[in-house]
C-alpha positions as CSV (number, residue, x, y, z in Angstrom):
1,X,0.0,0.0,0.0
2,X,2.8,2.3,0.8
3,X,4.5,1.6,-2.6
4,X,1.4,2.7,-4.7
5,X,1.0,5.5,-2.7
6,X,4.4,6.8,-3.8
7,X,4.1,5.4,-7.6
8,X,0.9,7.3,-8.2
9,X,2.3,10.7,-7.0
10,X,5.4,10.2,-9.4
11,X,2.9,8.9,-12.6
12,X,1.1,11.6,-12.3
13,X,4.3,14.3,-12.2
14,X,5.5,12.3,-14.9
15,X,2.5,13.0,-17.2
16,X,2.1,16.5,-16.4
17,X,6.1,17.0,-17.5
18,X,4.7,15.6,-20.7
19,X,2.2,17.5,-21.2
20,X,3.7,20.8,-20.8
21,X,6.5,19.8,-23.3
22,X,3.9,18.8,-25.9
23,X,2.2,22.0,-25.6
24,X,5.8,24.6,-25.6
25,X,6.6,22.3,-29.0
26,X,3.3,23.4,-30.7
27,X,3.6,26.8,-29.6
28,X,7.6,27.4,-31.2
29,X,7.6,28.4,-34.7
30,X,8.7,25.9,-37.8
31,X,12.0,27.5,-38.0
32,X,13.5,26.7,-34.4
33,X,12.1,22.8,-35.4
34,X,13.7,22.5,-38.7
35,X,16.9,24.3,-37.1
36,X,20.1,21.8,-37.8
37,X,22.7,21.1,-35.7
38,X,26.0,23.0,-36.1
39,X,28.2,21.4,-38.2
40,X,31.5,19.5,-36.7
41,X,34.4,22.0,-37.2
42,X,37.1,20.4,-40.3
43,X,40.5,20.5,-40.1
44,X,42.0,22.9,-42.5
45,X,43.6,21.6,-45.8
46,X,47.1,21.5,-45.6
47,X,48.8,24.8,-47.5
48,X,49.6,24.4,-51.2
49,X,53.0,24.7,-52.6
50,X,53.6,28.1,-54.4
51,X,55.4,28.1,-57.3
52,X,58.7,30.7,-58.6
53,X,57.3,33.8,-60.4
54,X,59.5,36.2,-61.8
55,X,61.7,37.8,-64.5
56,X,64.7,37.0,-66.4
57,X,66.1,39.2,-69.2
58,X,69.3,39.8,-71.5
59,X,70.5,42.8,-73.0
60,X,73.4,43.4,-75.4
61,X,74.9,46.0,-77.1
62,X,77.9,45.9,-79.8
63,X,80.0,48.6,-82.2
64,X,82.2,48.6,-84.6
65,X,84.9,51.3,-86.3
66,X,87.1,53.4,-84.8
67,X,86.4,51.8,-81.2
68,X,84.8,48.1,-80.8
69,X,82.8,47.5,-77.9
70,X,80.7,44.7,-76.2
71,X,78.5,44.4,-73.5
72,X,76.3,41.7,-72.2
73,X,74.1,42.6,-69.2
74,X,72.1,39.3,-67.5
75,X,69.9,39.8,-65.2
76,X,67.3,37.1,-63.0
77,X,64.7,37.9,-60.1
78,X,62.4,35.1,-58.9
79,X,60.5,34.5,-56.2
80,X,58.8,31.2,-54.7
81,X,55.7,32.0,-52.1
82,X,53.7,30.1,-49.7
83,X,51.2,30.8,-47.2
84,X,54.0,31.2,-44.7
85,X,56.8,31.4,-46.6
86,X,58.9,33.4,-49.4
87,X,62.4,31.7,-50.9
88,X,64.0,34.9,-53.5
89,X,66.4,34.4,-56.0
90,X,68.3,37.3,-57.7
91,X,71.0,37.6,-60.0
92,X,73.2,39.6,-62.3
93,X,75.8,39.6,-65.0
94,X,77.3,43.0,-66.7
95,X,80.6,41.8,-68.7
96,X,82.1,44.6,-71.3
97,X,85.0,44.6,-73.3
98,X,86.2,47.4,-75.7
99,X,89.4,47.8,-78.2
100,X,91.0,50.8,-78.8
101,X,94.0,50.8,-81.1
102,X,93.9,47.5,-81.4
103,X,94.1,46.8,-77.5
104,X,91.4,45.3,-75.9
105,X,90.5,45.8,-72.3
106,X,87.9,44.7,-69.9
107,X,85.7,47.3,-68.9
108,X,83.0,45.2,-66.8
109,X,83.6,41.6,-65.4
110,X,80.6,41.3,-62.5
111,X,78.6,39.0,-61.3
112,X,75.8,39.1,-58.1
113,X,73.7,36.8,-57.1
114,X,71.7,36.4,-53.5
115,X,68.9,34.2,-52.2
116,X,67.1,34.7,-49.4
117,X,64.2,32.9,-47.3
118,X,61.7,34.2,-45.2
119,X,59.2,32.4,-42.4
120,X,56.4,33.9,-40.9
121,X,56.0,33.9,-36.9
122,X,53.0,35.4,-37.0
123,X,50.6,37.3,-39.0
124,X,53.1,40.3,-39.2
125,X,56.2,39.2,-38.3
126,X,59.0,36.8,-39.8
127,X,62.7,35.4,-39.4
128,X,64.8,35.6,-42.5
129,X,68.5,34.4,-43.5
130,X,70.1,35.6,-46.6
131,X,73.5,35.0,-48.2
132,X,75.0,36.9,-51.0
133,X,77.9,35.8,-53.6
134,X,80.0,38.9,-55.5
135,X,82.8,39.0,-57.8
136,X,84.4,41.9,-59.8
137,X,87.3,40.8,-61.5
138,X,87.9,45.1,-62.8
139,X,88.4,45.9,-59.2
140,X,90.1,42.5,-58.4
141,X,87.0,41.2,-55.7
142,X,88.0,37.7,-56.5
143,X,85.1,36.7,-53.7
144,X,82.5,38.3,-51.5
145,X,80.3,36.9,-48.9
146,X,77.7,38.1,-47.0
147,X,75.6,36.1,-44.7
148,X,72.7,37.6,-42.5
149,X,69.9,37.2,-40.5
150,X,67.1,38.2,-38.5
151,X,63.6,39.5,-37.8
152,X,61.4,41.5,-40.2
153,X,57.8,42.8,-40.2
154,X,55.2,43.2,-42.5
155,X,54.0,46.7,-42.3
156,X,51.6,46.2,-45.8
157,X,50.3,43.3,-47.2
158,X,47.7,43.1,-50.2
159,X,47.3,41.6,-53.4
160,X,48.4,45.0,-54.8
161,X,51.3,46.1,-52.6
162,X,53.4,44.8,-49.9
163,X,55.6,46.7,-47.6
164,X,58.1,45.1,-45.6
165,X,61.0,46.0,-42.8
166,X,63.7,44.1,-42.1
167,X,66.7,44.0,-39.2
168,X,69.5,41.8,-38.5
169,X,73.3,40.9,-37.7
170,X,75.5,40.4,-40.8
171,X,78.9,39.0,-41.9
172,X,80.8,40.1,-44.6
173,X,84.2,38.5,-46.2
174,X,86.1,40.0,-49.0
175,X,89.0,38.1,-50.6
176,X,91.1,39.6,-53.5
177,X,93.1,38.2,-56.2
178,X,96.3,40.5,-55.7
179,X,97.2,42.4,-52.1
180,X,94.9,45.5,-51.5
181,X,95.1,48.6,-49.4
182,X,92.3,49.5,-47.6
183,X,92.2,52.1,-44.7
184,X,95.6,51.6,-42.9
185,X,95.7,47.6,-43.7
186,X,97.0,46.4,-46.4
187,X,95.9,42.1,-47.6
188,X,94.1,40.3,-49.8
189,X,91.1,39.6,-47.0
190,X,89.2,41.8,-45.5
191,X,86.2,41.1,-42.7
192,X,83.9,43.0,-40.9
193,X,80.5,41.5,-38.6
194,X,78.0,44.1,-38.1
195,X,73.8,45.1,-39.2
196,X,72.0,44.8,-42.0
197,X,68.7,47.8,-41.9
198,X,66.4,47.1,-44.7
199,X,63.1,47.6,-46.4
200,X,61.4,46.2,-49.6
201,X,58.3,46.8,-51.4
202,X,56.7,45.8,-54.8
203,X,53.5,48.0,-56.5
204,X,51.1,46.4,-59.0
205,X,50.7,50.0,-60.2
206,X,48.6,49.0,-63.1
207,X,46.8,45.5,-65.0
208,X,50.0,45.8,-66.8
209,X,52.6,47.4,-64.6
210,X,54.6,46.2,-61.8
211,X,57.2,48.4,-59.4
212,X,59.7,46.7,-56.7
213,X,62.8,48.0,-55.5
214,X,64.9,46.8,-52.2
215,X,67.3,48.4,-50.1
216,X,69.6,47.0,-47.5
217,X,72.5,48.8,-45.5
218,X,75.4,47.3,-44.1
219,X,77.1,49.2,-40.6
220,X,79.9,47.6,-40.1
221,X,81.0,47.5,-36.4
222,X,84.0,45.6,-36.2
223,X,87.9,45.2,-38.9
224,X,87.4,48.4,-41.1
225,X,83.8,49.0,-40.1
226,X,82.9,49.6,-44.0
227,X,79.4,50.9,-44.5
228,X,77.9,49.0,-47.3
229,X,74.5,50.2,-49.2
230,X,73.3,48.2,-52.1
231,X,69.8,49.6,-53.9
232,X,68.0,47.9,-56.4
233,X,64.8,49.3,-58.9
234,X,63.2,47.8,-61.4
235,X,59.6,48.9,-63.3
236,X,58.1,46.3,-65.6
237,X,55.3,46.5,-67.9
238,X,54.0,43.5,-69.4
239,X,53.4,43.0,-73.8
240,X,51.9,39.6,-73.6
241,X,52.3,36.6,-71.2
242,X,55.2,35.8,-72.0
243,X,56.9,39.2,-72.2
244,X,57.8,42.0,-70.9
245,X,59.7,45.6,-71.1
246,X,61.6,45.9,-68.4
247,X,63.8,48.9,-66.2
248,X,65.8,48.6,-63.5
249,X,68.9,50.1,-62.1
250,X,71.5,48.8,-59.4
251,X,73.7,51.2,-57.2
252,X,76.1,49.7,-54.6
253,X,78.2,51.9,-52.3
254,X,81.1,51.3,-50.2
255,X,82.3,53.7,-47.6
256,X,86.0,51.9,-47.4
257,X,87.6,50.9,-50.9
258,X,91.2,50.3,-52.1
259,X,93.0,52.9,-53.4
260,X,92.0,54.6,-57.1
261,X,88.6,52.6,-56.3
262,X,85.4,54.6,-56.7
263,X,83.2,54.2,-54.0
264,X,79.6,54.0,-55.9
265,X,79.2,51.6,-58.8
266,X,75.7,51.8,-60.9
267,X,74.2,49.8,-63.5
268,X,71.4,50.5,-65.6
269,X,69.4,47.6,-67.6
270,X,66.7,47.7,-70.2
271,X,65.1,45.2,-72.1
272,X,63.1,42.5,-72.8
273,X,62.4,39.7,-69.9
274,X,61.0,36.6,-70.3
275,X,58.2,36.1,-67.5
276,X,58.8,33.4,-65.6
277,X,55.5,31.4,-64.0
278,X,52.7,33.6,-65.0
């Protein structure tokens, strides 16, 4: 008797639970009952490799008569870019010769070429390392390396334009084919450890036209403390896919040279480039 007593009291709770959710279920509207559940959250695909986009281009220029001249000017700028990563390439070739009286001398035998890799940390800042290869055989630079790295930022980033900062410690090494005189030491090696201050940007000014130039700056702070600047332009503007007319000028300065040495050193390209991945 004491059981039922207790079973009725909890049927008849049980029932009037019921009912009240029967009746709050007619009263919602169709929407909240035909609401789905939220779908489960997917894991994002991994990141797809870029691919190198860039430039490559030749120009030459040759006389005859009284004077005969050559000059061959090579030039290569690509780039390979990821989601979270950039890998650059760039590099140049000016050789000249001219004859005068029937004695030939060089008047251009360089070659530059650098590569450098970026990682992003975050959304605006990355680590980068960077080497760079140099030899001049009119001022007798039989090698020069330059290693560096550090931390950069991305102050602009678009589809159109990217602006970018850059700061670090560098090492430079020169080596010479014959004995040099630079400052109050004379060898054929020179080193020097200090910073390397840069920025970079690039401008898709037009459909057509493209703008990127790059300049990095070199305090030395230890051997001859040599201040090295090295600035690069170039403009292109595209004629079909596959082609392009293209601008670009290079000025390197050194503080410390060897004697009868100029300090600044320029050269100016113009031609055709092939495109390279677009």
């Amino acid at each position: 008797m004491t059981a039922r007593r207790c079973v009725v009291p909890l049927l008849a709770l049980f029932q009037a639970v019921t009912l009240a959710a029967s009746a709050r279920a007619q009263t919602l509207p169709p929407l909240a009952l035909a609401m789905p559940l939220p779908a489960p959250v997917r894991a994002q695909p991994e990141e797809a490799e870029g691919y190198w986009k860039g430039v490559a281009g030749a120009s030459l220029a040759a006389t005859e008569g009284n004077s005969s001249t050559q000059a061959l000017l090579l030039n290569l700028d690509v780039a390979r870019t990821t989601e979270t990563t950039k890998t650059t390439l760039v590099a140049q070739v000016n050789e000249g010769k001219n004859k005068v009286d029937g004695r030939s001398r060089t008047s251009a035998g360089k070659w530059v070429t650098s590569a450098q890799h970026n990682r992003d940390i975050s959304l605006v800042m990355f680590g980068f390392g960077k080497l760079g290869l140099e030899r001049d055989r009119v001022t007798g630079l039989a090698l020069r390396t330059q290693v560096a790295a550090g931390f950069g930022r991305h102050l602009l980033r678009s589809d159109a334009d990217t602006v970018d900062i850059f700061a670090g410690l560098s090492h430079t090494d020169d080596r010479y084919d014959i004995d040099k005189t630079i400052g109050d030491e004379t060898a054929r090696r020179f080193r020097t450890t200090g910073l390397l201050l840069g920025e970079e940007t690039s401008h898709q000014l037009t459909e057509n036209t493209f703008f990127k130039q790059r300049l990095e700056y070199y305090p030395g702070l230890t051997g001859e403390k040599a201040q090295l600047m090295r600035f690069n332009a170039s403009l292109s503007v595209s004629m079909s896919r596959a082609l392009a007319l293209t601008v670009g000028v290079t000025d390197t300065y050194n503080s410390r040279v060897a004697a009868g040495q100029k300090r600044n050193d320029v050269s100016l390209f113009t031609g055709i480039s092939l495109k390279i991945g677009q």
